[in-house]
FIPALUM-88636 format. One record per residue: x, y, z of N, C-alpha, C in turn; residue in one letter. Coordinates in steps of 0.1 Angstrom, whole numbers, m for minus. Layout:
residues N
SITE  n.px  n.py  n.pz ca.px ca.py ca.pz  c.px  c.py  c.pz code
SITE     X     Y     Z     X     Y     Z     X     Y     Z    A
...
END
This chain:
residues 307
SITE  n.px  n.py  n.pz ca.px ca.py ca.pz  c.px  c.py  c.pz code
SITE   683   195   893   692   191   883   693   201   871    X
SITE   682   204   869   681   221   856   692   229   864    X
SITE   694   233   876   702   242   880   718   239   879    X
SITE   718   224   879   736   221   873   738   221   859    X
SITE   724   216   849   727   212   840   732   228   831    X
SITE   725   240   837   731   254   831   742   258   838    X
SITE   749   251   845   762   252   854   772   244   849    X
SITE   778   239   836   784   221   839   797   226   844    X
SITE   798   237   844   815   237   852   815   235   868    X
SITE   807   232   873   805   228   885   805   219   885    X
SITE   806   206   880   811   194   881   824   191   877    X
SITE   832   204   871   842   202   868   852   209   889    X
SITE   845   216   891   849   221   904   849   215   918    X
SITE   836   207   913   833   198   927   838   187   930    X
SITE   849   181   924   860   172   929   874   180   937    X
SITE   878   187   931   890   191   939   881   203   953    X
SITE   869   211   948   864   218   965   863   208   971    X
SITE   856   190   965   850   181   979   865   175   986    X
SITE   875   177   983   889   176   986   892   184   991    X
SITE   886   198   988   897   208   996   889   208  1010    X
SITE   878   208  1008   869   209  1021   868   198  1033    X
SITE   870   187  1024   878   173  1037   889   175  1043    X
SITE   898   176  1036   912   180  1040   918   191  1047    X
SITE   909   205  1043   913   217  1047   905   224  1054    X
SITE   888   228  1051   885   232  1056   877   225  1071    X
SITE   874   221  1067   869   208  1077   882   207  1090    X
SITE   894   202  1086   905   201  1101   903   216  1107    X
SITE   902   227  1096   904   241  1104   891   243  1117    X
SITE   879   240  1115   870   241  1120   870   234  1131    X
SITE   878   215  1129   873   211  1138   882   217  1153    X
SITE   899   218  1149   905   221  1151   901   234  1163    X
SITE   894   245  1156   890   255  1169   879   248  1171    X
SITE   872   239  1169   864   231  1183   872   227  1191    X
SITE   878   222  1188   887   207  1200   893   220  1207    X
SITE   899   236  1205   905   241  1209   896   254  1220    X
SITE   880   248  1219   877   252  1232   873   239  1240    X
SITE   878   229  1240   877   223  1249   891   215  1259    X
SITE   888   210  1268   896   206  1276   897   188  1275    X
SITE   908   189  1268   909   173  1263   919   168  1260    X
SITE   921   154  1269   937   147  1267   941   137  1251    X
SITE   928   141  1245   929   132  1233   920   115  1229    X
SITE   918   114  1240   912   100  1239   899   100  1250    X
SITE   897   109  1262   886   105  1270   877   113  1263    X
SITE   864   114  1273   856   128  1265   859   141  1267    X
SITE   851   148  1260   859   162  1259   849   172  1269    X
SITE   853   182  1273   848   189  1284   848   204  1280    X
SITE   838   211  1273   836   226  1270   840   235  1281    X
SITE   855   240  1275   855   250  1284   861   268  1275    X
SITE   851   267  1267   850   280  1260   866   285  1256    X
SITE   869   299  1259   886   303  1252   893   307  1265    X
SITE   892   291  1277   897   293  1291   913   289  1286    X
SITE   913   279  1275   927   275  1269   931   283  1262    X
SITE   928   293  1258   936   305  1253   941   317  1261    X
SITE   931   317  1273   933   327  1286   949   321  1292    X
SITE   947   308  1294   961   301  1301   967   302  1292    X
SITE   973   304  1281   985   303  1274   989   315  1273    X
SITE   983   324  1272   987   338  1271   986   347  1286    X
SITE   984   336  1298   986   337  1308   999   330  1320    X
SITE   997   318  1315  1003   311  1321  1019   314  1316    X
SITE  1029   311  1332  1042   321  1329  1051   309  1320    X
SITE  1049   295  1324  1056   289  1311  1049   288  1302    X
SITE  1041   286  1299  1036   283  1283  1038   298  1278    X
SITE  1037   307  1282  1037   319  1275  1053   318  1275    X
SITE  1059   317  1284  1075   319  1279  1079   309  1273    X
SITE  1072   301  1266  1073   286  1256  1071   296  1242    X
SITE  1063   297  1243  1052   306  1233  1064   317  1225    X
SITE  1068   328  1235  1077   336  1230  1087   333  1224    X
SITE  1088   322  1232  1104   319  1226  1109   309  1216    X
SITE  1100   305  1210  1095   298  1196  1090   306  1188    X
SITE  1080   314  1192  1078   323  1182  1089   332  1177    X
SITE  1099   338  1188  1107   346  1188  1121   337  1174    X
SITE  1121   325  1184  1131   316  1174  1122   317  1151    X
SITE  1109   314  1153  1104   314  1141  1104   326  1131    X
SITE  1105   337  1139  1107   345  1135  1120   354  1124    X
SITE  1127   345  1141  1144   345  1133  1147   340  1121    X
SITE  1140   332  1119  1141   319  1104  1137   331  1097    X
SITE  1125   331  1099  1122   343  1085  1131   354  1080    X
SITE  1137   363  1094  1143   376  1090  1152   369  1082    X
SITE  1162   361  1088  1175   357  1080  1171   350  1067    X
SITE  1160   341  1065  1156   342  1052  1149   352  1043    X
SITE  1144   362  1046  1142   373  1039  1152   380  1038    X
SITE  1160   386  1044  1177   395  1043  1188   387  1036    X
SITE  1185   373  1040  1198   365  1032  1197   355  1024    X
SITE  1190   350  1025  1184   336  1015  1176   341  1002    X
SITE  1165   348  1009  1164   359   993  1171   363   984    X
SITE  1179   372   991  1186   382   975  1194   370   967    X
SITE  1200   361   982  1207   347   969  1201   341   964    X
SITE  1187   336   963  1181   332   949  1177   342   940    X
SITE  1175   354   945  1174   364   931  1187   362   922    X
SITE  1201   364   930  1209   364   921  1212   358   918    X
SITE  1212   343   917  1218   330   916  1206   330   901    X
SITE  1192   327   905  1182   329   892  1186   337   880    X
SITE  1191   349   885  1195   360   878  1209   352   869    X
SITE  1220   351   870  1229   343   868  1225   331   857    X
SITE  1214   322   864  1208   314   851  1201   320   844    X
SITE  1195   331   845  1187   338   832  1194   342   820    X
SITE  1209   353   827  1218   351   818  1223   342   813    X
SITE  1223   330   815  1232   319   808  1247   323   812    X
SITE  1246   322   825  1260   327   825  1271   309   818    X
SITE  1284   305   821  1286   299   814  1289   285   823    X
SITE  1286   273   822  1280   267   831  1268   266   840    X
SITE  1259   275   833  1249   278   843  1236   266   843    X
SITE  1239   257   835  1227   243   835  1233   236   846    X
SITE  1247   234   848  1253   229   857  1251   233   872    X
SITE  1250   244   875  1249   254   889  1235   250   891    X
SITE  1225   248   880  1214   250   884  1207   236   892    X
SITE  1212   227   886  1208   215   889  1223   215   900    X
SITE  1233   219   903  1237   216   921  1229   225   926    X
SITE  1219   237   926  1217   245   938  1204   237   942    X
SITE  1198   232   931  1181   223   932  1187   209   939    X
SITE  1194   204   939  1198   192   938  1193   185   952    X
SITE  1197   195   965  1195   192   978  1180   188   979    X
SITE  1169   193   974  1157   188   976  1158   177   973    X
SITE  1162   165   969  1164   154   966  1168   145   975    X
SITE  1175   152   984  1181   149   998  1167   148  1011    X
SITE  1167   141  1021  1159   138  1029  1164   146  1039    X
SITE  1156   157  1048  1160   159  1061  1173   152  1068    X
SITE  1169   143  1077  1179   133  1084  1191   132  1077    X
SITE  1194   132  1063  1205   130  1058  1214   147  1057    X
SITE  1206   158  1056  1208   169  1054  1216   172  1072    X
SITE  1206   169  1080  1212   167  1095  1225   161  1100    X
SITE  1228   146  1092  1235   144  1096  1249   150  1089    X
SITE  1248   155  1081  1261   161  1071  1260   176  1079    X
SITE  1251   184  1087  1252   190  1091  1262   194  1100    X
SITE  1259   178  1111  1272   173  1122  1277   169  1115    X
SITE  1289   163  1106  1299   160  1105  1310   176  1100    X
SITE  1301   182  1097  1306   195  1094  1308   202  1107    X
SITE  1298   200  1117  1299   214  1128  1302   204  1144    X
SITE  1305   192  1141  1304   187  1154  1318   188  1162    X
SITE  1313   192  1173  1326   195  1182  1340   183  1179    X
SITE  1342   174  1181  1351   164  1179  1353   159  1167    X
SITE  1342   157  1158  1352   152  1143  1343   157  1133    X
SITE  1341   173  1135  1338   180  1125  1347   187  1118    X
SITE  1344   186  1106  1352   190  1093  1354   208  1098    X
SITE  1345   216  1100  1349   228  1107  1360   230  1112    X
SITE  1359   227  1122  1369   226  1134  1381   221  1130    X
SITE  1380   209  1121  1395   204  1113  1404   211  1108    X
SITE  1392   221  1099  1398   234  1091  1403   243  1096    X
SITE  1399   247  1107  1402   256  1113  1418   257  1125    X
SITE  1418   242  1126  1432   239  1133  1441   235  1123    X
SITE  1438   235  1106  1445   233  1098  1450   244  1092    X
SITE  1444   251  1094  1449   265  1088  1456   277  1104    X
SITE  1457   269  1113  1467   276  1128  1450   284  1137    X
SITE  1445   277  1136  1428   286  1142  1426   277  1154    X
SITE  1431   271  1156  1423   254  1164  1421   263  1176    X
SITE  1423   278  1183  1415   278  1190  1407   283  1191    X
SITE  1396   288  1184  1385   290  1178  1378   278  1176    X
SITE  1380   264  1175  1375   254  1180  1361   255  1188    X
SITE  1352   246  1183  1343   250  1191  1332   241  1195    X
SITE  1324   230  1202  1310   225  1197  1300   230  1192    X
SITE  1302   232  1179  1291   243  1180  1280   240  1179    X
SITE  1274   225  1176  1263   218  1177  1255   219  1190    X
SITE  1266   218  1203  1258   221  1215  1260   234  1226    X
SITE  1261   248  1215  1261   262  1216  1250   268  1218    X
SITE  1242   269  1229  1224   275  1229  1222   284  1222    X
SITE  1231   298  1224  1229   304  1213  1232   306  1202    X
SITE  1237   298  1192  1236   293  1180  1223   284  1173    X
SITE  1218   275  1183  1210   270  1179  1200   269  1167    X
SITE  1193   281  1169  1190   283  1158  1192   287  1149    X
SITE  1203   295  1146  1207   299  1133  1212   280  1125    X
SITE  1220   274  1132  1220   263  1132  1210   254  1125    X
SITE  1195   253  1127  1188   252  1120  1183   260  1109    X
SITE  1186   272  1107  1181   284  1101  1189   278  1089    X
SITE  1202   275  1091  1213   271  1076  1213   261  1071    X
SITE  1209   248  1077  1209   239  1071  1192   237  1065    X
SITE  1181   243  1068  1170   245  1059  1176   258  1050    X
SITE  1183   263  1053  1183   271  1040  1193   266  1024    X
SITE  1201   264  1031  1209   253  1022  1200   242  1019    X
SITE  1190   233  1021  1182   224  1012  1171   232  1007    X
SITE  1165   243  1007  1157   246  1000  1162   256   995    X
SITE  1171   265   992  1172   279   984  1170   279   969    X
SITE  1176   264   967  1170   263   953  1157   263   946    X
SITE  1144   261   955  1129   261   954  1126   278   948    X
SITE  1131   284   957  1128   302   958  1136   308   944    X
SITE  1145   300   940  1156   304   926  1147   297   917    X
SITE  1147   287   917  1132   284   902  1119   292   903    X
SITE  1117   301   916  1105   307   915  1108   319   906    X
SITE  1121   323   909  1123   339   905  1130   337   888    X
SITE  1135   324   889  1140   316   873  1124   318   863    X
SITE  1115   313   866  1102   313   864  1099   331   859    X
SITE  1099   333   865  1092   346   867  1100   351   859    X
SITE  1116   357   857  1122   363   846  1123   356   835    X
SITE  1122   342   831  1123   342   816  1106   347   814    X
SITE  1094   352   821  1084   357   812  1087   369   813    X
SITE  1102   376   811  1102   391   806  1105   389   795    X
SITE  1100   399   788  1100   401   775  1114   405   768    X
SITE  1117   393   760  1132   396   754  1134   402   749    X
SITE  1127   410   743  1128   425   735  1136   437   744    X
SITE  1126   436   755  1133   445   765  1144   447   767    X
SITE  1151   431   772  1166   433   776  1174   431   764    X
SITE  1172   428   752  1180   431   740  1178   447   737    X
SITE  1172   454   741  1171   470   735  1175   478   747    X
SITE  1177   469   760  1183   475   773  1200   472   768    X
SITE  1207   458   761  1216   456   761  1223   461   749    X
SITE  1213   468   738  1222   475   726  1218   491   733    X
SITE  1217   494   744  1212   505   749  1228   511   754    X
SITE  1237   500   764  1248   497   770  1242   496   781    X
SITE  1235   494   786  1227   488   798  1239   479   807    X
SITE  1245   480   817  1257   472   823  1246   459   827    X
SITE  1256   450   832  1249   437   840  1238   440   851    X
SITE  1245   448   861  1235   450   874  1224   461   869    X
SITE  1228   475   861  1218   481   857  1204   476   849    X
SITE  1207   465   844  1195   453   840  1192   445   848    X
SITE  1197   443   861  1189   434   871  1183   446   875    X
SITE  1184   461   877  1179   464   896  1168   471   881    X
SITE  1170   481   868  1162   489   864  1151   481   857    X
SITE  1148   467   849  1143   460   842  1136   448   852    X
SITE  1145   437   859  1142   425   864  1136   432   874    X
SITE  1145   433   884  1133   436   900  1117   442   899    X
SITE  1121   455   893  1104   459   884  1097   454   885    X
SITE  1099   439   874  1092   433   871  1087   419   879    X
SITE  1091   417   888  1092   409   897  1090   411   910    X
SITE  1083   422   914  1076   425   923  1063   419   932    X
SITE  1060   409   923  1046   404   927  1053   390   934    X
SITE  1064   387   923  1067   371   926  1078   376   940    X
SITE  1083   387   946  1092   390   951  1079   386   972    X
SITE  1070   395   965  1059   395   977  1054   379   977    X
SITE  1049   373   964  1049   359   971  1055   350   976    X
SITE  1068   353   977  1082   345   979  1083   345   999    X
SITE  1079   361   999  1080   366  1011  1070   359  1018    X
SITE  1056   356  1015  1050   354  1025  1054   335  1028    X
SITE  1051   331  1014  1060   314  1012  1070   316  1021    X
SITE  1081   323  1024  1088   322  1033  1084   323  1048    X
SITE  1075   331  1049  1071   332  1063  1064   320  1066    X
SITE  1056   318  1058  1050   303  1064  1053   288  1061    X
SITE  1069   290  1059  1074   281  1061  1082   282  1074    X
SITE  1085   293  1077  1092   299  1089  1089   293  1105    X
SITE  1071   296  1101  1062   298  1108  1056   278  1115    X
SITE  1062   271  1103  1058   257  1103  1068   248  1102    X
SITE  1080   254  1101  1094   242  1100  1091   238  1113    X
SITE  1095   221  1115  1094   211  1123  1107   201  1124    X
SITE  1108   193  1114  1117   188  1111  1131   186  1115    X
SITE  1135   196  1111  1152   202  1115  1152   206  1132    X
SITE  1146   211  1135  1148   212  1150  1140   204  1157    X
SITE  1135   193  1155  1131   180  1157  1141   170  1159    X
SITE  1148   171  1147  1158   158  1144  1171   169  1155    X
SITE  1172   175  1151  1185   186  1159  1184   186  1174    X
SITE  1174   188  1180  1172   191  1194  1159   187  1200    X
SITE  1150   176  1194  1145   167  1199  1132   173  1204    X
SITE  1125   165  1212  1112   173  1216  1113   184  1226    X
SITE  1119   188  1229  1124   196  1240  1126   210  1237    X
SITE  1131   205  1218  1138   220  1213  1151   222  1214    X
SITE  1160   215  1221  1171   218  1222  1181   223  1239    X
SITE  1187   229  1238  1192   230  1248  1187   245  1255    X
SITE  1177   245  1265  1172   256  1266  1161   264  1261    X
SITE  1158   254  1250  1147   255  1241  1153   267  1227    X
SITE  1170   262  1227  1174   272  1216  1172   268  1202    X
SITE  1164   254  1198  1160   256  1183  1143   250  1183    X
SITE  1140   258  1195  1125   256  1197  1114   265  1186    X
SITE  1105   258  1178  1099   267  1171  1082   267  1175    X
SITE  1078   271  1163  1060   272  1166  1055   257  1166    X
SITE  1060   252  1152  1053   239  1150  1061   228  1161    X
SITE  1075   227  1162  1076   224  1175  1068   218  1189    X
SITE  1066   232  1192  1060   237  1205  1043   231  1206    X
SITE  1039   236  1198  1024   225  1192  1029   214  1192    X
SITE  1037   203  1186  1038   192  1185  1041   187  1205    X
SITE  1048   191  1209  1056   192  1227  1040   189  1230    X
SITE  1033   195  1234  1019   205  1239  1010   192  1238    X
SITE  1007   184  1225   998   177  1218  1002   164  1221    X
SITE  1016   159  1214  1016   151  1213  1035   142  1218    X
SITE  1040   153  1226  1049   150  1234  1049   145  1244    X
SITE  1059   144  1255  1060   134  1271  1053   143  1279    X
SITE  1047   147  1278  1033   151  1282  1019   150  1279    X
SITE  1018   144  1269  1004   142  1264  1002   127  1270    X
SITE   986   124  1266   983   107  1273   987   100  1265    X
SITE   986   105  1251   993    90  1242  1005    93  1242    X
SITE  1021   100  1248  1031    99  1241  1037    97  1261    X
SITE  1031    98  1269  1040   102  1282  1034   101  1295    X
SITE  1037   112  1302  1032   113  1314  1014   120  1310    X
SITE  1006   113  1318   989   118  1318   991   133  1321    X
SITE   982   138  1305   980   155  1307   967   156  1303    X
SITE   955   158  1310   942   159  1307   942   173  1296    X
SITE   954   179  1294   946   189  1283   956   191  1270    X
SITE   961   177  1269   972   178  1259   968   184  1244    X
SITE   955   175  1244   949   179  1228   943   195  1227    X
SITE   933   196  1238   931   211  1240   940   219  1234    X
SITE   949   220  1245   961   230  1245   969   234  1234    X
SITE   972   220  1228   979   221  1216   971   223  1204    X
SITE   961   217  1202   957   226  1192   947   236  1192    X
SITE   945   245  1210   948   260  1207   958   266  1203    X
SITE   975   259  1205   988   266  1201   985   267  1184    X
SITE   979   255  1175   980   254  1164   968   267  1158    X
SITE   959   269  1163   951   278  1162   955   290  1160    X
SITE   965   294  1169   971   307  1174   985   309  1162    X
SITE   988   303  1160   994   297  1150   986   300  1131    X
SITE   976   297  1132   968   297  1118   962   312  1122    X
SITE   959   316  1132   960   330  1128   970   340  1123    X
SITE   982   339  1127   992   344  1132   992   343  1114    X
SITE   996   331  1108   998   332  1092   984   337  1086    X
SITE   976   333  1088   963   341  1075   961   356  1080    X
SITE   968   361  1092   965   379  1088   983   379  1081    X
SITE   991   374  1083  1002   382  1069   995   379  1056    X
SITE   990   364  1056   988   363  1034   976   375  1038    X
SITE   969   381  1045   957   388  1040   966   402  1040    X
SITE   973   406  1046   984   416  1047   987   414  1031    X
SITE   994   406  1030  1002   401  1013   994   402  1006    X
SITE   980   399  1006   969   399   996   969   414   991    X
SITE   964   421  1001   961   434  1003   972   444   996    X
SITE   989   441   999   994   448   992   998   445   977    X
SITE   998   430   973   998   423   960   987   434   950    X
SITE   970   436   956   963   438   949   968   452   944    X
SITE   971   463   956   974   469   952   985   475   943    X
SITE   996   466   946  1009   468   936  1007   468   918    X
SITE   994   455   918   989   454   905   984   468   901    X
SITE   972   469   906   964   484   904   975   494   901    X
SITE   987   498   909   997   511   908  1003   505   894    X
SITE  1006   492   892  1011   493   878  1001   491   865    X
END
């Protein structure tokens, strides 16, 4: 007890570690146990070392399951890093200035978080559905009708399909991040950039981005592992299956299919290795994201140091 009593900040720590360590590190652990063994979830479990990792990166469907979720997760990201990005920079940018209306803009771009999935889904179809989508209405209203299209049941669309309607409920999350991050530039700055004649954009790219380098890298990887873990949307969109050909099939997905879909013992037809399997996918999965944030880590620290 002498050794806590010269410590007391460690009883200020050991409530939220005994939390982090139930919740986090603890499932991580158990998780690569369960994922060397061969197990349907409910009987006993049967050690069979990293033979469920050999088959998945063996076997010709699970591996072409594998690609092609991953390949899809991936897509989320690029088009959220190339497009969804620079529009919360500049949309943030826009509220920093005060442009006029901009309390207004701000609370419609946030507003959709407020919105539930399923409800985001279904306004998705009323907009894009083959027969009484608002799209398509527009489009034969303005002499286009034949460009008409389903495009709800388009394989390859699919995923961009989900790619838009998560990006449209969350882009406003990433705009309060970078909202955040420029009001702590220093107003001095851009008052002596703006009696300087400093134009509009020559104070976003020579002053803001600069400075916003660190929050720019953490955005990126937040994006990727959300990329890496959307479920939801192509869940409610294209069901356990993924969709049509598996075109809004993702990672988290593909784990859920594996684990706890019509193939596992508790959701379907008897699969002696539902649990195994799937959370080797989730494994393979939690690697896949902790080498980018250690990637991210690695160049964060350094970006500090260079400035």
């Amino acid at each position: 007890m002498a050794w806590f009593r010269k410590r007391p900040f460690l009883w200020f720590i050991a409530p939220g570690l005994l939390l982090y360590s139930v919740f986090t590190v603890y499932p991580i652990f158990s998780a690569i146990q369960i994922s060397l063994n061969h197990w349907d979830g409910i009987g006993p479990m049967e050690f069979v070392g990293l033979a469920n990792y050999v088959e998945l990166f063996t076997s010709e469907t699970l591996l072409g399951q594998f690609k092609n979720a991953l390949g899809n997760s991936l897509t989320i990201f690029l088009l959220n890093a190339l497009a969804v990005l620079p529009a919360q920079l500049y949309m943030a940018y826009l509220i920093y200035t005060e442009v006029r209306g901009y309390r207004f803009v701000q609370a419609m771009i946030f507003s959709p978080q407020f919105i539930s999935t399923p409800v985001i889904v279904f306004m998705g179809t009323l907009l894009l559905d083959g027969n009484i989508g608002v799209f398509n209405k527009l489009l034969e209203a303005i002499g286009l009708g034949e460009y008409a299209r389903p495009w709800m049941g388009l394989p390859e669309l699919g995923i961009y399909i989900v790619w838009l309607l998560a990006a449209w409920a969350g882009i406003g999350v990433g705009m309060i991040f970078f909202l955040g991050a420029m009001k702590m530039i220093s107003g001095e700055v851009m008052e002596a950039a703006l009696l300087d004649g400093a134009t509009f954009w020559r104070r976003f790219f020579s002053i803001v981005l600069p400075q916003l380098k660190t929050t720019i890298l953490n955005m990126l990887v937040l994006t990727y592992i959300f990329s890496m873990t959307v479920f939801d949307y192509s869940f409610i969109l294209g069901g356990v299956s993924g969709g049509i050909g598996g075109s809004m099939d993702v990672m988290a997905l593909f784990f859920y299919r594996m684990a706890f879909g019509d193939n596992s013992a508790v959701g379907g037809t008897l699969n002696t290795n539902a649990m195994g399997m799937g959370t080797t996918i989730a494994c393979v999965m939690f690697a896949i994201i902790f080498v980018v944030a250690l990637i991210q880590v690695a160049i964060s620290y350094r970006s500090m140091e260079e400035d």
